[in-house]
C-alpha positions in Angstrom: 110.5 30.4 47.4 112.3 27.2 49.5 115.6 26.4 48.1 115.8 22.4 46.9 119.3 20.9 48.5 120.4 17.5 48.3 120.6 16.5 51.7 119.8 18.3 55.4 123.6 19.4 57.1 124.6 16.9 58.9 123.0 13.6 57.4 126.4 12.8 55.9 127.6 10.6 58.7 124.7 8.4 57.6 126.6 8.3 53.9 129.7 7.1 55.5 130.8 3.7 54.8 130.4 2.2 58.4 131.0 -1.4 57.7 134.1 -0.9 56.4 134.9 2.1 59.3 134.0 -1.0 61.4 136.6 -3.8 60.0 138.7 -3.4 63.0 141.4 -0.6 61.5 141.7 2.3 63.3 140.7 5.4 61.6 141.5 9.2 61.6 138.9 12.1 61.1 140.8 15.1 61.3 139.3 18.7 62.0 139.1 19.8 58.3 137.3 16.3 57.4 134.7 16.8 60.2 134.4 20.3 58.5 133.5 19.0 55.1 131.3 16.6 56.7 129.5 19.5 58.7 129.8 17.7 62.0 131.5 18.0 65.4 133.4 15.4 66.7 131.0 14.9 69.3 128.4 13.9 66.8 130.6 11.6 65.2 131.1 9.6 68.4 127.7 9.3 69.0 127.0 7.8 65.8 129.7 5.7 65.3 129.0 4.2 69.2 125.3 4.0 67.9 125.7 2.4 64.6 128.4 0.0 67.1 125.4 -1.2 69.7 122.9 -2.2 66.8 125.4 -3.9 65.7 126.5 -5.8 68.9 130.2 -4.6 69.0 131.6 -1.5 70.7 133.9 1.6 68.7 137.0 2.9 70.7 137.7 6.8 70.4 139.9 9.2 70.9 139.6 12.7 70.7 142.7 14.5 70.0 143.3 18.5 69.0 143.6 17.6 65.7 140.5 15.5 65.1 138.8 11.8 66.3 140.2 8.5 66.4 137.8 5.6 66.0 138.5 1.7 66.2 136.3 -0.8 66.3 136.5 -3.7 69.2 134.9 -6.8 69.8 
């Protein structure tokens, strides 16, 4: 018998608060955040610069060794 979960792995970023990720502050996901979120930092740039071009505005990011930087410009 299939096993009932709340969500598929992964959909979290979708759950993230992105207008408030996109007020212009910069933000920190370190590697044990992206962890808990079940995503890789590629992923995360992807959809934050996806969720950026609907919205007419562009996310700066910086991958470091100890997780992503994201900033929102324009």
């Amino acid at each position: 018998m299939p096993e009932k979960v709340d969500r598929i792995p992964g959909s979290a970023l979708s759950q993230l608060d992105w207008v408030e990720l996109s007020n212009g502050t910069p933000w920190f996901f370190s590697n044990d955040e992206m962890k808990k979120l079940g995503t890789k930092p590629e992923t995360l740039r992807a959809y934050a610069h996806t969720y950026a071009k609907a919205g007419g505005f562009k996310f700066r990011t910086k991958l470091t060794k100890d997780g992503l930087f994201v900033q929102s410009k324009g």
